[in-house]
C-alpha positions in Angstrom: 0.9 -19.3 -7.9 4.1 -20.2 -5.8 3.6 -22.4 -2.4 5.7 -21.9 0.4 8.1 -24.4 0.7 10.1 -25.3 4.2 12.9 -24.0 3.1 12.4 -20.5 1.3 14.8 -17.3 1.1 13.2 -14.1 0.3 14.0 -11.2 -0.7 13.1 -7.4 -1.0 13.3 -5.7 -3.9 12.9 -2.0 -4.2 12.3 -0.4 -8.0 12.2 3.8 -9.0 9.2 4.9 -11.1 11.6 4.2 -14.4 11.6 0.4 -13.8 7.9 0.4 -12.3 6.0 -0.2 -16.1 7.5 -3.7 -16.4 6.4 -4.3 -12.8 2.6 -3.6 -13.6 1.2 -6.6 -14.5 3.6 -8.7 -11.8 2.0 -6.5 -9.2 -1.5 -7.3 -10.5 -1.3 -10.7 -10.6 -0.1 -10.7 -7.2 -3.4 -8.3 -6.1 -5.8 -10.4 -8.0 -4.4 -13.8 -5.8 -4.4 -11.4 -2.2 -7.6 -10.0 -3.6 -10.2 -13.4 -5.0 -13.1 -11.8 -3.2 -12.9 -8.6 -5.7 -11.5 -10.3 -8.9 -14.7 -10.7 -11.7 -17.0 -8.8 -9.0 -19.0 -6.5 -10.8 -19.9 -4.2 -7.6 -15.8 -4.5 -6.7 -14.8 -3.3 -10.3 -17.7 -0.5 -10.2 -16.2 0.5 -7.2 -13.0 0.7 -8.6 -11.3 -2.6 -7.1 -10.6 -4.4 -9.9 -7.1 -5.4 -11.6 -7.6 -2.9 -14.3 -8.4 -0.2 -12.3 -5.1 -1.1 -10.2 -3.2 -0.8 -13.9 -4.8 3.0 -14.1 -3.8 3.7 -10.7 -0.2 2.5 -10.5 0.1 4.3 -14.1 -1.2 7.5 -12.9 0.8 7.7 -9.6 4.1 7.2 -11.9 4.2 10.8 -13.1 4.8 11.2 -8.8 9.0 12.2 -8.6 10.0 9.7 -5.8 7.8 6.6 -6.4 8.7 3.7 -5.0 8.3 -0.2 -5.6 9.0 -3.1 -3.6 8.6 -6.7 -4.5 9.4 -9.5 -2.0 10.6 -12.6 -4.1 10.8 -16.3 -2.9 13.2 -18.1 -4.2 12.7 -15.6 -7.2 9.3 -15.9 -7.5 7.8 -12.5 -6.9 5.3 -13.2 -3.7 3.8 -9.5 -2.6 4.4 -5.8 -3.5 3.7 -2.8 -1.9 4.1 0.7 -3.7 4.4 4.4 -2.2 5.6 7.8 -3.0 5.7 11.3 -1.2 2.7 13.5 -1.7 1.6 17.2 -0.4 -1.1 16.5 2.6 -3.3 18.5 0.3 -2.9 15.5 -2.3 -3.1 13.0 -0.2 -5.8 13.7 2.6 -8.2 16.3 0.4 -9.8 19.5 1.6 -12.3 17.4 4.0 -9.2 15.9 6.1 -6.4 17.8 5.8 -7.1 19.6 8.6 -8.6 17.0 11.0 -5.2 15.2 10.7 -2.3 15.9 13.2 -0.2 18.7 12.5 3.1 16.9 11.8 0.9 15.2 8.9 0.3 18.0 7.4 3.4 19.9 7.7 6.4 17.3 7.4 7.3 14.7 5.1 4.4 12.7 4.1 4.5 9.2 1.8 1.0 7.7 0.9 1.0 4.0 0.8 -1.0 3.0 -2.3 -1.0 -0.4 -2.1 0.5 -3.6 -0.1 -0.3 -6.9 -1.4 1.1 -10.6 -0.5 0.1 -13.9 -2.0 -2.4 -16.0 0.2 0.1 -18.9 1.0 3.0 -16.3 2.1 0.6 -14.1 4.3 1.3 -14.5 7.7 5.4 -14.8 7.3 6.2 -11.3 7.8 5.8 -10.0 4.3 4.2 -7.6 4.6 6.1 -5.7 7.1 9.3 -6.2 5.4 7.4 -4.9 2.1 6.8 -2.0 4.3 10.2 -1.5 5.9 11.4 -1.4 2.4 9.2 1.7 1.5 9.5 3.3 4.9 13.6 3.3 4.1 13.3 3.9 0.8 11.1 7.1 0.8 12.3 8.1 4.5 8.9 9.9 5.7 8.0 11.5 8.6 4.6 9.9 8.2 2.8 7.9 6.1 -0.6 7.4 5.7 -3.3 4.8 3.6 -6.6 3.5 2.6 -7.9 0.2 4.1 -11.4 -1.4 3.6 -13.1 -1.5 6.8 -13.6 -5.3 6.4 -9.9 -6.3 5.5 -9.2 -7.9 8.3 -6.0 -9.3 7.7 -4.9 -5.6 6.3 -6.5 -4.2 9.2 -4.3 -6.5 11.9 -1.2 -5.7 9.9 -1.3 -2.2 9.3 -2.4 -1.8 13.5 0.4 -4.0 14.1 2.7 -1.9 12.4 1.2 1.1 14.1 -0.9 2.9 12.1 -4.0 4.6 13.4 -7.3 5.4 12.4 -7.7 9.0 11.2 -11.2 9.1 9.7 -13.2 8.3 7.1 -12.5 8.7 3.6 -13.9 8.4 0.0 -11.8 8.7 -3.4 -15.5 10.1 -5.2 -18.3 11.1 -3.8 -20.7 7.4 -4.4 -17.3 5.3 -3.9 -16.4 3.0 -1.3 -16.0 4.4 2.2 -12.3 4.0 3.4 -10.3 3.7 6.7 -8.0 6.7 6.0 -5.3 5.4 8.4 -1.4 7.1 10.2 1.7 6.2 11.2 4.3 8.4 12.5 7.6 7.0 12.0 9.7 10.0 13.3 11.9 8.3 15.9 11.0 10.7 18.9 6.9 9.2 18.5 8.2 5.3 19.0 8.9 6.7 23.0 
């Protein structure tokens, strides 16, 4: 694990689904240190928070045309990731939500955020919303939407801060976890 030093440049990197593989275990490694509450937790890993099943998922979501990686480096040293792509509504919100969500949700260009990760020591630096911007402008939705725990706090302040809002409740399976299914709608005409 890198620590912050005083000085520190970093910088955003944004990869296509070709260059994504090598990425895989970078991006886990980088989960497992945002995520020390779920790493070796059997209940996590049965739930399907655990670094392998984060391998699965990033390799499943590659066969989406349009995915997109970003990985913020400090001083080369690769510090977070986030990863996105754009997906139908039906896809992304199932046949219980689609349509409790807003209309321009369901009907313009939608990009799920999959995951957004940063390394303990760099949280708190503005990471994560560059991570973010760097999806945002590379997929160019009209709105994007994610999962968050209930109790992620720190994802929970970021993700509000960048302006998502809650949308419902939401479950991958029918016994997994229960999810914050959460909106943002980055069409310039909403920001007035």
């Amino acid at each position: 694990m890198t620590t912050p030093s005083t000085r520190t440049d970093v910088v955003v990197r944004t990869y296509g689904p070709g260059q994504v593989p090598p990425l895989i275990d970078v991006a886990a490694d980088i989960w497992a240190d945002a995520h020390p509450e779920l790493v070796d937790n059997p209940q996590a890993a049965s739930l399907g928070l655990s670094v392998q099943a984060l391998h699965r998922q990033i390799i499943g979501h590659l066969k989406h045309q349009g995915l997109t990686m970003a990985v913020a480096y400090a001083d080369g040293t690769p510090v977070g990731f986030g990863y996105a792509f754009p997906c139908t509504p039906q896809y992304w919100f199932g046949v219980d939500l689609v349509d409790k969500v807003p209309e321009g949700a369901r009907k313009e260009r939608l990009m799920g955020l999959c995951e957004l990760a940063v390394r303990p020591p760099w949280q708190g630096r503005g990471i994560g919303a560059w991570l973010h911007a760097a999806l945002i402008k590379a997929i160019n939705p009209q709105w994007s939407s994610l999962l968050a725990l209930p109790d992620n706090k720190r994802g929970q302040d970021l993700y509000a801060r960048l302006g998502y809002r809650y949308a419902g409740p939401y479950r991958n399976t029918p016994d997994g976890p229960e999810f914050d299914l959460l909106l943002l709608d980055v069409r310039p005409e909403s920001a007035e």
